[in-house]
BAKEGU-457893 format. One line per 4 residues: number of its first residue (from 1); their letters; for each residue y, z negated, x of N, C-alpha, C, O. Coordinates in nm, 2 decimals. Layout:
NUM = a = Y,Z,X,Y,Z,X,Y,Z,X,Y,Z,X ~ ...
This chain:
1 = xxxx = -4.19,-5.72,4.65,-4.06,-5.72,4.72,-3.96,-5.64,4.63,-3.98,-5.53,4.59 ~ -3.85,-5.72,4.60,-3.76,-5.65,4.52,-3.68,-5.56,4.61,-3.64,-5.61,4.71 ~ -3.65,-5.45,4.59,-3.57,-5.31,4.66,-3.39,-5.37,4.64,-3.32,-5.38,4.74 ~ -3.36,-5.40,4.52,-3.21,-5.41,4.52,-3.17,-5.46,4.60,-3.11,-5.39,4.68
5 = xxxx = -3.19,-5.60,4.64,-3.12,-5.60,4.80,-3.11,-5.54,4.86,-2.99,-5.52,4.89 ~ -3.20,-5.48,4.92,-3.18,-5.42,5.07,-3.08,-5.30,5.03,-2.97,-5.27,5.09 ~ -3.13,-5.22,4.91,-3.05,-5.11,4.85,-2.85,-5.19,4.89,-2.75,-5.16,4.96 ~ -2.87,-5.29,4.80,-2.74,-5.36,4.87,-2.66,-5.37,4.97,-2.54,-5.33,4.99
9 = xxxx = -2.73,-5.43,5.03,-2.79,-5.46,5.23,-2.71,-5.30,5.28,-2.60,-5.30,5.33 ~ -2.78,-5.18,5.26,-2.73,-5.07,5.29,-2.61,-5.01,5.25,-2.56,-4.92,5.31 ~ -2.56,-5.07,5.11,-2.46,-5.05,5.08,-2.31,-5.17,5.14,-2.18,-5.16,5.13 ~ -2.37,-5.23,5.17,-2.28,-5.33,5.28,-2.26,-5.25,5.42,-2.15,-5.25,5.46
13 = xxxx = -2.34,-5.20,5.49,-2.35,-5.14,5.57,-2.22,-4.97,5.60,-2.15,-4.95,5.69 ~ -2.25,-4.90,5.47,-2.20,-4.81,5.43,-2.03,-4.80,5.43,-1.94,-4.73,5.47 ~ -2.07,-4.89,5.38,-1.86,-4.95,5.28,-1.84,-5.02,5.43,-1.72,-5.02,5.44 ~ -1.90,-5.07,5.53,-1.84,-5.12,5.65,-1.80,-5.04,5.72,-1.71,-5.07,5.79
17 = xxxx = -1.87,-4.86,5.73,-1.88,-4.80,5.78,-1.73,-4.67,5.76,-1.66,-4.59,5.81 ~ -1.75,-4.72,5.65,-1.60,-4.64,5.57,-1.51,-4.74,5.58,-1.40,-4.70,5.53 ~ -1.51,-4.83,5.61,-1.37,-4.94,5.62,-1.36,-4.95,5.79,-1.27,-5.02,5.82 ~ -1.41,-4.91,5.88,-1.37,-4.88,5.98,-1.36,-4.72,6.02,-1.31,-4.69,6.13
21 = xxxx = -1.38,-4.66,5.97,-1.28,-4.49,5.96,-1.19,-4.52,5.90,-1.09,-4.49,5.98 ~ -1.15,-4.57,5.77,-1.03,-4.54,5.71,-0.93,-4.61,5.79,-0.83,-4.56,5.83 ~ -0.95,-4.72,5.82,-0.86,-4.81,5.92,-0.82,-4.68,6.04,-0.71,-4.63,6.03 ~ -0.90,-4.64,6.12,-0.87,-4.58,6.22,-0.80,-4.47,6.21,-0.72,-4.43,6.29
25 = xxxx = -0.85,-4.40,6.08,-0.76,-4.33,6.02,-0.64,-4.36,5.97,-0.56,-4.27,6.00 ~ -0.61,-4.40,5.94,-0.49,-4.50,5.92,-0.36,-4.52,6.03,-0.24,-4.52,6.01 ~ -0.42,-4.54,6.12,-0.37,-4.56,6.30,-0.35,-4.41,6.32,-0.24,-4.36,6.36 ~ -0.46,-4.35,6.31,-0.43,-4.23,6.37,-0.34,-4.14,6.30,-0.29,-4.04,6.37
29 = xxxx = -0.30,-4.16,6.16,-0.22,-4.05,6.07,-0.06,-4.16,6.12,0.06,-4.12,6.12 ~ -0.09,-4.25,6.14,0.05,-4.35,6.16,0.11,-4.32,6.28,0.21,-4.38,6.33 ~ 0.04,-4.23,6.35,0.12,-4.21,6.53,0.11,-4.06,6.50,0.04,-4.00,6.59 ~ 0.17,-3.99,6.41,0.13,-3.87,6.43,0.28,-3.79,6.48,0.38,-3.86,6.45
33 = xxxx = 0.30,-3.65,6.55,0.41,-3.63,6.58,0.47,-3.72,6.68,0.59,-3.74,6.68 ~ 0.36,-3.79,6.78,0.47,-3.88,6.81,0.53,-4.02,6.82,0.54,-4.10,6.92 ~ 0.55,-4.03,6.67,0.61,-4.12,6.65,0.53,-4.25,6.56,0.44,-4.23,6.47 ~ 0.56,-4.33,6.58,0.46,-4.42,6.51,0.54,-4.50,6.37,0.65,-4.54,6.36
37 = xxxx = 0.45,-4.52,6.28,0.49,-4.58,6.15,0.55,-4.69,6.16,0.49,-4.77,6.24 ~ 0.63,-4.73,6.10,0.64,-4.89,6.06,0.52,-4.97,6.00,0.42,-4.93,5.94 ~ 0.54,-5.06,6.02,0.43,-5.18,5.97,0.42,-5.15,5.80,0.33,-5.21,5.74 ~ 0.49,-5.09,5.74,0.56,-5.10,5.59,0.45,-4.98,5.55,0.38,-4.97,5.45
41 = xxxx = 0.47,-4.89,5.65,0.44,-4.76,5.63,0.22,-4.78,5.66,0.13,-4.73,5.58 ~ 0.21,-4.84,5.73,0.12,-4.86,5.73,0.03,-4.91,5.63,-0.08,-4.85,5.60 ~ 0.09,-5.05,5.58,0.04,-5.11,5.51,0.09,-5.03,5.32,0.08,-5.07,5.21 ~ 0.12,-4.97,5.36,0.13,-4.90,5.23,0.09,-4.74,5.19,0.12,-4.65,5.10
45 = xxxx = -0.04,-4.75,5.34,-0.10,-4.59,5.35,-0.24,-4.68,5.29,-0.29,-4.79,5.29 ~ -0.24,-4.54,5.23,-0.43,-4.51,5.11,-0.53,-4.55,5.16,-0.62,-4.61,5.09 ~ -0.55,-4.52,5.37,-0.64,-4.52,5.42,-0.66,-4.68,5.48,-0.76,-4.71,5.53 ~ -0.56,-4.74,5.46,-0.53,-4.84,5.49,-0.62,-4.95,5.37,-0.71,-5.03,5.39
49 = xxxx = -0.54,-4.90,5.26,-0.59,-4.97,5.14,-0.74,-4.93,5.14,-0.81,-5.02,5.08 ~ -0.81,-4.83,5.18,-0.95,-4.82,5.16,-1.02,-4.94,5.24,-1.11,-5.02,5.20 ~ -0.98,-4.93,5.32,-1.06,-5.03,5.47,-1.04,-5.17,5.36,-1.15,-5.20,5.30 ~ -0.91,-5.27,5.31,-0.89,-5.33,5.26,-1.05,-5.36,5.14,-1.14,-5.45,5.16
53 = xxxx = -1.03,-5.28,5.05,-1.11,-5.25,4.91,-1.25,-5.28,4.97,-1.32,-5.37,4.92 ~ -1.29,-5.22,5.05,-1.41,-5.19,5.13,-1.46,-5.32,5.19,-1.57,-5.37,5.18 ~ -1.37,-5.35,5.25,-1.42,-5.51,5.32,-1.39,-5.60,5.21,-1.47,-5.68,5.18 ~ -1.30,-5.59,5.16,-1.31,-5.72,4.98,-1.45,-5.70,4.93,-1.53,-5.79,4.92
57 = xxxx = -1.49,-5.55,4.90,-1.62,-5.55,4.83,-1.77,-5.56,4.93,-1.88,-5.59,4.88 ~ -1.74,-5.53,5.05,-1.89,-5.58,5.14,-1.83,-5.73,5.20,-1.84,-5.74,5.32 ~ -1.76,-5.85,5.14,-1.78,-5.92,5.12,-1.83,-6.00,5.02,-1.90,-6.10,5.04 ~ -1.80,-5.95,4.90,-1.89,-5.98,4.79,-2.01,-5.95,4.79,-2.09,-6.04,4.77
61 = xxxx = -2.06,-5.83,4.80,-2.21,-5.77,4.83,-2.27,-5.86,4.93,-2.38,-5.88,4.89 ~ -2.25,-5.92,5.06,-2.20,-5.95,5.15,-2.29,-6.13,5.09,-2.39,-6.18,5.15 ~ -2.24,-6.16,5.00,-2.24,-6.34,4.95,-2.42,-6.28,4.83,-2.50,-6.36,4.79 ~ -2.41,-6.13,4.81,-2.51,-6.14,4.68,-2.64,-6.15,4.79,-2.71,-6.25,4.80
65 = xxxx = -2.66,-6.03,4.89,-2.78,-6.04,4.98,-2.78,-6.16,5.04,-2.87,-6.23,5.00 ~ -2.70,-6.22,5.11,-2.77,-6.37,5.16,-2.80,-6.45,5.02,-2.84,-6.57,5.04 ~ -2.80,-6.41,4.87,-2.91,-6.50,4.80,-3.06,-6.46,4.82,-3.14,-6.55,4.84 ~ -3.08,-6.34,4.83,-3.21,-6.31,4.86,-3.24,-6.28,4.99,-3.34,-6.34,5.04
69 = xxxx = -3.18,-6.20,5.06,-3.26,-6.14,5.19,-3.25,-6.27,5.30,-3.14,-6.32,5.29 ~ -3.31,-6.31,5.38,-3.36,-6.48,5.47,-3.20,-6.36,5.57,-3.18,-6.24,5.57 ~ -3.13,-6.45,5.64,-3.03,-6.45,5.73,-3.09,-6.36,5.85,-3.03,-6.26,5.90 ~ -3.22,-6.41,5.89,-3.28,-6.33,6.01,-3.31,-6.22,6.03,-3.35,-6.18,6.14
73 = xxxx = -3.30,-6.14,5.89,-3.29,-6.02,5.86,-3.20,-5.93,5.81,-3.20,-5.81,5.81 ~ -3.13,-6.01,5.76,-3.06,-5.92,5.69,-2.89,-5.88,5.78,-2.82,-5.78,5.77 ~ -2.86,-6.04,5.88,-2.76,-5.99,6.00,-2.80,-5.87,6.09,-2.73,-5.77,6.11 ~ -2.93,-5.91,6.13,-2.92,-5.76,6.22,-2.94,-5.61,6.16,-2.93,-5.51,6.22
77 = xxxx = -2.95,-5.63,6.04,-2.91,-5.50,5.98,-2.82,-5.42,5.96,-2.83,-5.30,5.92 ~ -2.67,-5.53,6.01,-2.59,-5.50,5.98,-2.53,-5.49,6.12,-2.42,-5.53,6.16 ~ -2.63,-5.44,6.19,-2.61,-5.39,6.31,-2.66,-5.24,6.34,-2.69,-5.19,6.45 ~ -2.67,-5.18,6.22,-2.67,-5.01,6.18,-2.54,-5.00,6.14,-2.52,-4.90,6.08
81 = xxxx = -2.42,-5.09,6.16,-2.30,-5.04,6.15,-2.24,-4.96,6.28,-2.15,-4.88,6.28 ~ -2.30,-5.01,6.37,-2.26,-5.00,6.49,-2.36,-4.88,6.55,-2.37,-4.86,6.67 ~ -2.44,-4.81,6.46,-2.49,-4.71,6.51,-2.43,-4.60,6.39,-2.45,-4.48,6.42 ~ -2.37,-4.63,6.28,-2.33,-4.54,6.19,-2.19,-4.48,6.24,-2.17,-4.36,6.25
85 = xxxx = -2.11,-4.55,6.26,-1.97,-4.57,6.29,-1.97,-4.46,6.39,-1.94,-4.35,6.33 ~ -1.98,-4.43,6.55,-2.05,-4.33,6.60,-2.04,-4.20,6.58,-2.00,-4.10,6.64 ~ -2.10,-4.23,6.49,-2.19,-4.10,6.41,-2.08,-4.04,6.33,-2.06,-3.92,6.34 ~ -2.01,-4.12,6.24,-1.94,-4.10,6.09,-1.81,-4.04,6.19,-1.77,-3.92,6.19
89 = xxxx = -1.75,-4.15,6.28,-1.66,-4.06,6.35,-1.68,-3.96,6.44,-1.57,-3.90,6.47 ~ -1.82,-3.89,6.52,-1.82,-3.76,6.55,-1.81,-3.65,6.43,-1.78,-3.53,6.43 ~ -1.85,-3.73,6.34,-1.86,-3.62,6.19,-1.71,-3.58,6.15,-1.67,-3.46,6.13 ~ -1.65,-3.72,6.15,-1.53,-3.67,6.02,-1.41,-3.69,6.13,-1.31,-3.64,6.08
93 = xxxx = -1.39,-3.75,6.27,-1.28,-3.74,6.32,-1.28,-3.70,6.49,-1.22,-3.74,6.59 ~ -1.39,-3.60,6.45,-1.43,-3.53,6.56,-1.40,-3.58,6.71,-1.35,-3.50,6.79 ~ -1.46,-3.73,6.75,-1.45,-3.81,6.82,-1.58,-3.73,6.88,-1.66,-3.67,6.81 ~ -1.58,-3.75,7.08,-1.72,-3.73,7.08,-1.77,-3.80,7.07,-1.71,-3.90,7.02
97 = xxxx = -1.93,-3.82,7.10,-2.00,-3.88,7.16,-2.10,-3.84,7.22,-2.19,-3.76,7.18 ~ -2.10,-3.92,7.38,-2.17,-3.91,7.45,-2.32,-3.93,7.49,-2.35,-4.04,7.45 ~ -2.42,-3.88,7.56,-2.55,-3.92,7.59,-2.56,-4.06,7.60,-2.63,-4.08,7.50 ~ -2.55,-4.15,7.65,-2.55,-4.32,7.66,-2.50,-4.34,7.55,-2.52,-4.46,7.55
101 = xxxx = -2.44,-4.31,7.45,-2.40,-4.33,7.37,-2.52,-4.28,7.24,-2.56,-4.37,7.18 ~ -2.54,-4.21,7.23,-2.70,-4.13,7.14,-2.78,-4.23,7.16,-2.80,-4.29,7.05 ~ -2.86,-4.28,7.28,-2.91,-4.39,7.36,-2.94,-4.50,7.27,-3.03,-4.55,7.20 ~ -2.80,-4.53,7.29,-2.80,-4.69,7.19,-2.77,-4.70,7.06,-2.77,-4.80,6.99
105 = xxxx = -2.76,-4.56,7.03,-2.79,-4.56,6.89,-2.96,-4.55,6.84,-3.02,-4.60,6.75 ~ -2.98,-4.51,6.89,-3.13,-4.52,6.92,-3.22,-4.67,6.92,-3.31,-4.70,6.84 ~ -3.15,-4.72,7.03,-3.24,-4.84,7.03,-3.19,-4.91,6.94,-3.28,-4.99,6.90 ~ -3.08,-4.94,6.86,-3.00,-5.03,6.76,-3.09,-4.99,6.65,-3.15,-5.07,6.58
109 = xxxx = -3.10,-4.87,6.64,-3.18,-4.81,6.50,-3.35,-4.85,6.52,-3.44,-4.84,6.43 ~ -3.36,-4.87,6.61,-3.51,-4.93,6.68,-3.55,-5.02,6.67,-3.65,-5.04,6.61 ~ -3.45,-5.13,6.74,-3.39,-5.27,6.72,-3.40,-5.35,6.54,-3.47,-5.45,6.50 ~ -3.29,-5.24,6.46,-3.31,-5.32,6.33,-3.45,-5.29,6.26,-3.48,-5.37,6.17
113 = xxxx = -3.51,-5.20,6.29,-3.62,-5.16,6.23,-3.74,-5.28,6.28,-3.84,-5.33,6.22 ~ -3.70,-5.31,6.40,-3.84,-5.34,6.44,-3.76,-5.53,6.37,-3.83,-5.57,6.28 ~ -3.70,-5.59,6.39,-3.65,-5.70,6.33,-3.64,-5.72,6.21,-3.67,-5.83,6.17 ~ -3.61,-5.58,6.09,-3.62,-5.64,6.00,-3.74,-5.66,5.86,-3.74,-5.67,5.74
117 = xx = -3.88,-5.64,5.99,-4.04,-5.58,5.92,-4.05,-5.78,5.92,-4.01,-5.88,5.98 ~ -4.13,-5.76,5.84,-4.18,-5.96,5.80,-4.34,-5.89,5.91,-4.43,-5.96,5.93
């Protein structure tokens, strides 16, 4: 079994996981004081451009794993986005999260493990 994919596979995962912080971040620095940004202002914030870069390149990465990893594995893997995301924003945007919330990070991280064994 070759590793680069999946090493891939997780880096698709990763960069999705940073392209929905910076987005939100993005939102969130665009209403600050109050007041909310123009569309101009938005789309010409850094954090904005990250999310952008991020999803251009886990789209490409994105086209390289479906040459190798079979579809039936390698989709629900990328359902550790939805257990990272969570996580990354109690980390970095001091969102909580709650017990039912720990939960299903749990079983998602359970879930892709147990789905993506041959």
């Amino acid at each position: 079994m070759n590793i680069m994919p999946w090493l891939i596979l997780m880096l698709v995962v990763v960069l999705g996981t940073t392209g929905q912080l910076s987005l939100k971040y993005a939102f969130n620095a665009s209403t600050t004081k109050g007041t909310s940004m123009s569309m101009r202002d938005l789309l010409l914030s850094r954090y904005f451009w990250i999310w952008f870069i991020s999803y251009v390149v886990v789209t490409i990465l994105w086209l390289v794993v479906l040459r190798t990893i079979p579809l039936s594995q390698a989709f629900p893997a990328l359902g550790l986005t939805f257990a990272l995301v969570p996580l990354a924003s109690h980390h970095y945007l001091s969102e909580k999260v709650v017990f039912s919330q720990w939960l299903g990070i749990v079983i998602i991280i359970s879930g892709v493990v147990l789905v993506v064994q041959k």
